[in-house]
PDB file of the backbone (N, CA, C, O) and the ligand in Angstrom, with CONECT records:
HET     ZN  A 101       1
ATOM      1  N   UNK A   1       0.837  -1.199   0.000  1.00  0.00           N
ATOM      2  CA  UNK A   1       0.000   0.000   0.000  1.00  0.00           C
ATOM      3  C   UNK A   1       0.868   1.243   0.000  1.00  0.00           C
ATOM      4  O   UNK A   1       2.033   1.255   0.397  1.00  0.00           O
ATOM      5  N   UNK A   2       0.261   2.201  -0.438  1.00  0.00           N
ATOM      6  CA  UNK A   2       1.551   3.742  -0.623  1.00  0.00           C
ATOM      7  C   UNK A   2       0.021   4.827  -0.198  1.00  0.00           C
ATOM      8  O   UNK A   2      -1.143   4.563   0.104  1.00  0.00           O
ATOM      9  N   UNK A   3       0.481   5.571  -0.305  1.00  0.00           N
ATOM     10  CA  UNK A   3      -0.294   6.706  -0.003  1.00  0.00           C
ATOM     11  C   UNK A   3       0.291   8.332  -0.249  1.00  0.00           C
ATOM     12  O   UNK A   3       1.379   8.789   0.101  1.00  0.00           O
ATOM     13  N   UNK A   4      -0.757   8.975  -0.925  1.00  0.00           N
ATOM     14  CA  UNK A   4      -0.035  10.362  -1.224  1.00  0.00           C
ATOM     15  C   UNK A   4       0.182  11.338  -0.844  1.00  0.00           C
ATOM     16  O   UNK A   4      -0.803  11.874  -0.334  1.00  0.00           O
ATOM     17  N   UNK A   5       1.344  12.081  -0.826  1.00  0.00           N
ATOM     18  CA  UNK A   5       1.325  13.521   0.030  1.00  0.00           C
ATOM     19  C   UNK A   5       1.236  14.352  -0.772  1.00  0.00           C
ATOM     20  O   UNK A   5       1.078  14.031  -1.950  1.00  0.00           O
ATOM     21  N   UNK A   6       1.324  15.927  -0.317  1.00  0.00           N
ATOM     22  CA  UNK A   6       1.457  17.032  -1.096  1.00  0.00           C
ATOM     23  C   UNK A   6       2.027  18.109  -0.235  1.00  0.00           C
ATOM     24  O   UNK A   6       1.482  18.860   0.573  1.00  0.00           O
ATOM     25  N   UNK A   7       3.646  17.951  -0.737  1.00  0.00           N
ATOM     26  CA  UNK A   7       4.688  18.911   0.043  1.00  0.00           C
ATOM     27  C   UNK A   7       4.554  20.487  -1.080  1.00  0.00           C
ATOM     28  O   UNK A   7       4.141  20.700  -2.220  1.00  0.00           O
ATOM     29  N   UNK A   8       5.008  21.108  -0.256  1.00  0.00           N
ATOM     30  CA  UNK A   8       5.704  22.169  -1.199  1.00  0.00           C
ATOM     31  C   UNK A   8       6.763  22.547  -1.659  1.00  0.00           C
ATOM     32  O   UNK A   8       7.554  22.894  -0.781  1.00  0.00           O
ATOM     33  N   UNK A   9       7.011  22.604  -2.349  1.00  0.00           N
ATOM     34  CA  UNK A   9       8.503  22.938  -3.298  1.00  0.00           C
ATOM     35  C   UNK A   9       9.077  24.612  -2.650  1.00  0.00           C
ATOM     36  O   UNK A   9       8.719  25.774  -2.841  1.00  0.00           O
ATOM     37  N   UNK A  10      10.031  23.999  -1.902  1.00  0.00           N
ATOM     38  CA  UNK A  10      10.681  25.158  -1.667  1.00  0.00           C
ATOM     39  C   UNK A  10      11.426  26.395  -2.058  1.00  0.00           C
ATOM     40  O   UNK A  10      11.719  27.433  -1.466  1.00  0.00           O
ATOM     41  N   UNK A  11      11.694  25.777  -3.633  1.00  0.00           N
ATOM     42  CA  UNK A  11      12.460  26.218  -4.475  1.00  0.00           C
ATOM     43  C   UNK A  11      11.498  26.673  -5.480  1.00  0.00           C
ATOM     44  O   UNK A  11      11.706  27.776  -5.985  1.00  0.00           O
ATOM     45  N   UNK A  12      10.349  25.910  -5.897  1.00  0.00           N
ATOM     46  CA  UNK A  12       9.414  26.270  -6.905  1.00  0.00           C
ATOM     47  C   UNK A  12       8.086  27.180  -6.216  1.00  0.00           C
ATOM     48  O   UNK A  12       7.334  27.813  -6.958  1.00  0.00           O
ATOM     49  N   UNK A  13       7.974  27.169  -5.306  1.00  0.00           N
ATOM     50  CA  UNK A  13       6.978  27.288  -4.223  1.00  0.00           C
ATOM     51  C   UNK A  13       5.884  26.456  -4.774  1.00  0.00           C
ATOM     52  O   UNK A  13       4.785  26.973  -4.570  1.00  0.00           O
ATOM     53  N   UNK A  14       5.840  25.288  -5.432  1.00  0.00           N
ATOM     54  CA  UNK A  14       4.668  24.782  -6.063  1.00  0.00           C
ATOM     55  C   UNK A  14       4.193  23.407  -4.876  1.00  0.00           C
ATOM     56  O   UNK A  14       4.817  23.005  -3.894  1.00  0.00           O
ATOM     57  N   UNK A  15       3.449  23.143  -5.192  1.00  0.00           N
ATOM     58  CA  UNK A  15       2.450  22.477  -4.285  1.00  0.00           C
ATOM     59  C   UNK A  15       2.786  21.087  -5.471  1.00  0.00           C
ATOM     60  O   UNK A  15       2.495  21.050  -6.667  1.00  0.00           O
ATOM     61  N   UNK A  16       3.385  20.191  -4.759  1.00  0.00           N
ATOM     62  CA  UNK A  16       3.577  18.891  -5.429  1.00  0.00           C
ATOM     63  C   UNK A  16       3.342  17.425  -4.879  1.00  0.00           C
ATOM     64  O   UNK A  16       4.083  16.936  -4.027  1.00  0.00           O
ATOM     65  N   UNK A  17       2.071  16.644  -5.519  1.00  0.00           N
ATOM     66  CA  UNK A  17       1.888  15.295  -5.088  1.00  0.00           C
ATOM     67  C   UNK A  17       2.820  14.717  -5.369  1.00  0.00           C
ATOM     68  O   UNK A  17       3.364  14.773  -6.471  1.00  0.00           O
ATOM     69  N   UNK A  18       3.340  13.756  -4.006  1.00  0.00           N
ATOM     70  CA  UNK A  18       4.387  12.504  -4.224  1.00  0.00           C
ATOM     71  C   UNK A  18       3.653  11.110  -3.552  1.00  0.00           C
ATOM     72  O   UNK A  18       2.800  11.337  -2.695  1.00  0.00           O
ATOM     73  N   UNK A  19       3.890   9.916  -3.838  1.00  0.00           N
ATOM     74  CA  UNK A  19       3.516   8.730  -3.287  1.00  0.00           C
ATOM     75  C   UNK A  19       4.417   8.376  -2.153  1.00  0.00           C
ATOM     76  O   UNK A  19       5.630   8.440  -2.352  1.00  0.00           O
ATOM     77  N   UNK A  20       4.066   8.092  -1.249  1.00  0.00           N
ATOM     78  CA  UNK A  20       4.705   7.442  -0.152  1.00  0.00           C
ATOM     79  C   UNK A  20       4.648   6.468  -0.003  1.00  0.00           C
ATOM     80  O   UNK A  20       3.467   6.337   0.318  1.00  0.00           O
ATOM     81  N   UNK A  21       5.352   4.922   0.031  1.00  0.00           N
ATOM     82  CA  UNK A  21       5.280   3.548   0.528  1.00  0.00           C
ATOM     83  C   UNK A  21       4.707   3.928   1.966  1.00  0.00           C
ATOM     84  O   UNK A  21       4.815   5.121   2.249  1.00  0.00           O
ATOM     85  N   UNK A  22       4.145   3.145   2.871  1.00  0.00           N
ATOM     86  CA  UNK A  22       3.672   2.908   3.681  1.00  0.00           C
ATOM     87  C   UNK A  22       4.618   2.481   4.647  1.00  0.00           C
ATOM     88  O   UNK A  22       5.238   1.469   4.317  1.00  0.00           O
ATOM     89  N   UNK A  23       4.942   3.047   5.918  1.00  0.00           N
ATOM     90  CA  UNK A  23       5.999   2.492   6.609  1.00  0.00           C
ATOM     91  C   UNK A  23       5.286   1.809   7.755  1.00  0.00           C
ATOM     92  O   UNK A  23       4.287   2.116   8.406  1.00  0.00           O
ATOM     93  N   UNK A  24       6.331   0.527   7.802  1.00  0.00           N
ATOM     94  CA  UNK A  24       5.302  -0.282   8.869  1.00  0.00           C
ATOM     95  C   UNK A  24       6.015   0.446  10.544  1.00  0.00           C
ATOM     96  O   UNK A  24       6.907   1.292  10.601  1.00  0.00           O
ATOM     97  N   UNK A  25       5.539   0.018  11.343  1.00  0.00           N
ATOM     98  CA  UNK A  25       5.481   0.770  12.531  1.00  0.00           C
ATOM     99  C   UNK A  25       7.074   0.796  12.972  1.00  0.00           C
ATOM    100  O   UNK A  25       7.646   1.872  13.146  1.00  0.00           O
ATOM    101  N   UNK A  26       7.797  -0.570  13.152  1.00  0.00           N
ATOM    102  CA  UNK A  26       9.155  -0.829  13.697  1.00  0.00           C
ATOM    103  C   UNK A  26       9.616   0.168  12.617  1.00  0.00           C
ATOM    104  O   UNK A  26      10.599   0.683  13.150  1.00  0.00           O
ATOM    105  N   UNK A  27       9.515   0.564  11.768  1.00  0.00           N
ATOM    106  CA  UNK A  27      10.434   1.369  11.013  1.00  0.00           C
ATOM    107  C   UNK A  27      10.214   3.259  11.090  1.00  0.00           C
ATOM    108  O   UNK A  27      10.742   4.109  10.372  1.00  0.00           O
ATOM    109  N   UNK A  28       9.274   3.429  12.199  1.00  0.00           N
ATOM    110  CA  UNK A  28       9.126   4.651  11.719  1.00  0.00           C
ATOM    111  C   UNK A  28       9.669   5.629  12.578  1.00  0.00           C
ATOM    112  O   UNK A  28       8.979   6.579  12.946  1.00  0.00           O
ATOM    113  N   UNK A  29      10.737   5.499  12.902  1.00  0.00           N
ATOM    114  CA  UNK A  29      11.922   6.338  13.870  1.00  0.00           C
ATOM    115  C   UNK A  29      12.688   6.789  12.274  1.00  0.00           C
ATOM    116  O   UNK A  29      13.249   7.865  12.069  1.00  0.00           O
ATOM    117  N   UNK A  30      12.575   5.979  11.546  1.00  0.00           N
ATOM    118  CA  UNK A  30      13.298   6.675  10.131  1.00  0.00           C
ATOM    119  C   UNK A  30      12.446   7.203   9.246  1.00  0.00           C
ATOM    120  O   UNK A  30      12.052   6.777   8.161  1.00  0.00           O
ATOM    121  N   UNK A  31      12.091   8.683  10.144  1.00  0.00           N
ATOM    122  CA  UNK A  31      10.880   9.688   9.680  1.00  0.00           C
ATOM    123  C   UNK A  31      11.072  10.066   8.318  1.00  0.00           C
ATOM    124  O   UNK A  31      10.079  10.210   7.605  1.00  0.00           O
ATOM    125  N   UNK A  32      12.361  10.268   7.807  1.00  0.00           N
ATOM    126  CA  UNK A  32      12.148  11.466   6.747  1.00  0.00           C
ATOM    127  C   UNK A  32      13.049  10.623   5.265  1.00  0.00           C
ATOM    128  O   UNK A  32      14.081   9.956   5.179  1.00  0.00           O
ATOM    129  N   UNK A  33      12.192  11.014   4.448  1.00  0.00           N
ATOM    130  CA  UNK A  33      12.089   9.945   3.237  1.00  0.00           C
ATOM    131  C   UNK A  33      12.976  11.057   2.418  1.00  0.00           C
ATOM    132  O   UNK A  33      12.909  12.222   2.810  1.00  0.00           O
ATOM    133  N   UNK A  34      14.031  10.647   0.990  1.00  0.00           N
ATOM    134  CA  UNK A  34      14.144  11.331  -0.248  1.00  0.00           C
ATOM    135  C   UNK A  34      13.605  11.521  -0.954  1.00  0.00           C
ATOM    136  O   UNK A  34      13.409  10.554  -1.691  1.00  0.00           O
ATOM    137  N   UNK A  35      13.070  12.546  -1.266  1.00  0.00           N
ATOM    138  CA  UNK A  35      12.086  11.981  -2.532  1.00  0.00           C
ATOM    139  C   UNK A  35      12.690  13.472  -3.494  1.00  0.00           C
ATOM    140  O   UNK A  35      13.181  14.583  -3.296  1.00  0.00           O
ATOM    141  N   UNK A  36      12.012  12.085  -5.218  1.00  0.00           N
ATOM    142  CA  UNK A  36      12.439  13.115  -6.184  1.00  0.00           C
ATOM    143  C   UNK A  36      11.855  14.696  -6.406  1.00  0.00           C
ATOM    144  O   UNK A  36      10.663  14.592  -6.117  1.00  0.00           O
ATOM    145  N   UNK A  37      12.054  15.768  -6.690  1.00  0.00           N
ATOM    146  CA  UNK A  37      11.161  16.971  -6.603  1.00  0.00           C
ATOM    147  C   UNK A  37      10.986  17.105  -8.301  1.00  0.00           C
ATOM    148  O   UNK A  37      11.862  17.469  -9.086  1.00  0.00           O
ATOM    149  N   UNK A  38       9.535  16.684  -8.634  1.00  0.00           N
ATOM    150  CA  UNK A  38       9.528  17.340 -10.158  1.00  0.00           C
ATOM    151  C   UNK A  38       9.636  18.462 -10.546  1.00  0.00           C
ATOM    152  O   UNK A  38      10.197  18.883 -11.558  1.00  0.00           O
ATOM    153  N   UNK A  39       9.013  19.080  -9.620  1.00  0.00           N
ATOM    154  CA  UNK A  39       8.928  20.891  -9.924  1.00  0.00           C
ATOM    155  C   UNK A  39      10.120  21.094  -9.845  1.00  0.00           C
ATOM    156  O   UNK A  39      10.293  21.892 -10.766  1.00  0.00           O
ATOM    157  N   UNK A  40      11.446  20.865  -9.209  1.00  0.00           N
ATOM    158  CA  UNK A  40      12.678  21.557  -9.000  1.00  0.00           C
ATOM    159  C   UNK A  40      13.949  20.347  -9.639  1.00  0.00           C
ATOM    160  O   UNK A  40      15.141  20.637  -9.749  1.00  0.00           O
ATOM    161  N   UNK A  41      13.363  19.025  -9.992  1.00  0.00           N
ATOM    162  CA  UNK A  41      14.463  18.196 -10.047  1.00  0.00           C
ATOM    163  C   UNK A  41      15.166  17.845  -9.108  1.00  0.00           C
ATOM    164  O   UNK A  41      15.909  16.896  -9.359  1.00  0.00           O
ATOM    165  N   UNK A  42      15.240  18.544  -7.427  1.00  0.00           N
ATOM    166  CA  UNK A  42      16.687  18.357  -6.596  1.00  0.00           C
ATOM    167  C   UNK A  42      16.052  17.301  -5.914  1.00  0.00           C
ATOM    168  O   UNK A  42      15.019  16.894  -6.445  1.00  0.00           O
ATOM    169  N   UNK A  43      16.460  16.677  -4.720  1.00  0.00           N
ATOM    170  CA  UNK A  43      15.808  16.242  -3.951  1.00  0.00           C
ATOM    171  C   UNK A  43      15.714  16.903  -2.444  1.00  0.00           C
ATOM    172  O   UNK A  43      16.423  17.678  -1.803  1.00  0.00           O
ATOM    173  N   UNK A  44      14.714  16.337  -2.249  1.00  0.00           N
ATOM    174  CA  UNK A  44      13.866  17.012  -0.764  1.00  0.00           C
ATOM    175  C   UNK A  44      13.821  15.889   0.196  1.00  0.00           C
ATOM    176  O   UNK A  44      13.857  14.671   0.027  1.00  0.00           O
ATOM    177  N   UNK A  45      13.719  16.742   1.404  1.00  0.00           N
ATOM    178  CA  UNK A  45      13.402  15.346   2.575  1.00  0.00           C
ATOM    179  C   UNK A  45      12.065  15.136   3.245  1.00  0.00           C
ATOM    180  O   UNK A  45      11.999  15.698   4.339  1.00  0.00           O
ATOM    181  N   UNK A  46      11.403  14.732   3.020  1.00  0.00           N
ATOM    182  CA  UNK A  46      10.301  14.623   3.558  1.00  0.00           C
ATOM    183  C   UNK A  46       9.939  13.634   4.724  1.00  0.00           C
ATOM    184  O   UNK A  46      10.326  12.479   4.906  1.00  0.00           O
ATOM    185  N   UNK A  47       9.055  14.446   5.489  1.00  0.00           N
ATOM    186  CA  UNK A  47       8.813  12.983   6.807  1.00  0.00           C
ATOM    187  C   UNK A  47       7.618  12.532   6.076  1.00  0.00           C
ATOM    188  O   UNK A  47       6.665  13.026   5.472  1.00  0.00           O
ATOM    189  N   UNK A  48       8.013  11.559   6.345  1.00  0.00           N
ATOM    190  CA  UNK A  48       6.991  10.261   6.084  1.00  0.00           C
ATOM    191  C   UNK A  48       4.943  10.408   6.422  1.00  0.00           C
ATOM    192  O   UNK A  48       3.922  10.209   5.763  1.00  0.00           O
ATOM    193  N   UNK A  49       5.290  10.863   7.826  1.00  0.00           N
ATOM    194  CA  UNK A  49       3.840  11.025   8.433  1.00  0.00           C
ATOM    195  C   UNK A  49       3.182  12.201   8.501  1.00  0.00           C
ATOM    196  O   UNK A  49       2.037  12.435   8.888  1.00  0.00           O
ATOM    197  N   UNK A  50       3.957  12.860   8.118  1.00  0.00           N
ATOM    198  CA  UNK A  50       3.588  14.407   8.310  1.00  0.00           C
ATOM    199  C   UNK A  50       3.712  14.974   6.676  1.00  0.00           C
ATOM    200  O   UNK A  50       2.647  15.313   6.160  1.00  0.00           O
ATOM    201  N   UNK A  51       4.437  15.040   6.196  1.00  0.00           N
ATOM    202  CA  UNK A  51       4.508  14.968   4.527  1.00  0.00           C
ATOM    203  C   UNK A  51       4.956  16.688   4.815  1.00  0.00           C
ATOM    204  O   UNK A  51       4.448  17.512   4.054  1.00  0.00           O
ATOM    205  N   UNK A  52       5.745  17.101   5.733  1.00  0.00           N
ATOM    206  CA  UNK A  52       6.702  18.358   6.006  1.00  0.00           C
ATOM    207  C   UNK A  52       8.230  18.191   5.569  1.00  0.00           C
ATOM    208  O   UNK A  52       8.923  17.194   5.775  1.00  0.00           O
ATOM    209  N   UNK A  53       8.510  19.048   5.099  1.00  0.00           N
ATOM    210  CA  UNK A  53      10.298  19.224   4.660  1.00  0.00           C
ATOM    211  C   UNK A  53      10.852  19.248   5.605  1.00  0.00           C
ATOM    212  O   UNK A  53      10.227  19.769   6.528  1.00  0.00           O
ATOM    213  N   UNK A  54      12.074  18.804   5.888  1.00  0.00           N
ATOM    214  CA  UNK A  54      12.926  18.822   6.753  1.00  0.00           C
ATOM    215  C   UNK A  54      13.459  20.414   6.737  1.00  0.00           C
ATOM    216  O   UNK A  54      13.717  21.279   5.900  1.00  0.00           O
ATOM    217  N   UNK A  55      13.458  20.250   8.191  1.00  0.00           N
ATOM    218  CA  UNK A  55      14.096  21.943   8.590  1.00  0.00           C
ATOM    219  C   UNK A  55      12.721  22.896   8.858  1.00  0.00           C
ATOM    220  O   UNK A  55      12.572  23.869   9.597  1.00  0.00           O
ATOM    221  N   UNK A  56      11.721  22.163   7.889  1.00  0.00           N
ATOM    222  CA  UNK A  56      10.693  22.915   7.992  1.00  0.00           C
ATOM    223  C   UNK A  56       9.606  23.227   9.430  1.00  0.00           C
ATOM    224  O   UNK A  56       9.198  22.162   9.893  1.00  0.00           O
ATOM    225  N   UNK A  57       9.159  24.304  10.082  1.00  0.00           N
ATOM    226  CA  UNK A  57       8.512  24.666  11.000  1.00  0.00           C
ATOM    227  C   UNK A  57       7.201  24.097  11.247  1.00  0.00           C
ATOM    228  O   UNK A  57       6.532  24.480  12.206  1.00  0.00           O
TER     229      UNK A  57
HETATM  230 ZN    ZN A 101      11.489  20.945  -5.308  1.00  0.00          ZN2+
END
């Protein structure tokens, strides 16, 4: 199962859906995922459960 977020592009300021795999519970101390950024190409860090950028407030 995956499920989708919608971070914002920090760089694009654009509002972008990404899929998330589903993390099972023992694994979720390893909050914050890579994911590709289409709007910007770079990559971003995203937490998993919260679907917030790292660093972000
Ligand atoms: Zn981006």
């Amino acid at each position: 199962m995956s499920r989708h977020i919608i971070f914002k592009c920090p760089r694009t300021g654009m509002n972008v859906q990404h899929r998330l795999d589903e993390v099972p519970a023992d694994k979720a101390e390893d909050a914050y995922r890579s994911v590709n950024c289409p709007a910007c190409t770079l990559t971003h860090f995203i937490h998993r459960r919260t679907g917030k950028l790292l660093g972000e407030a």
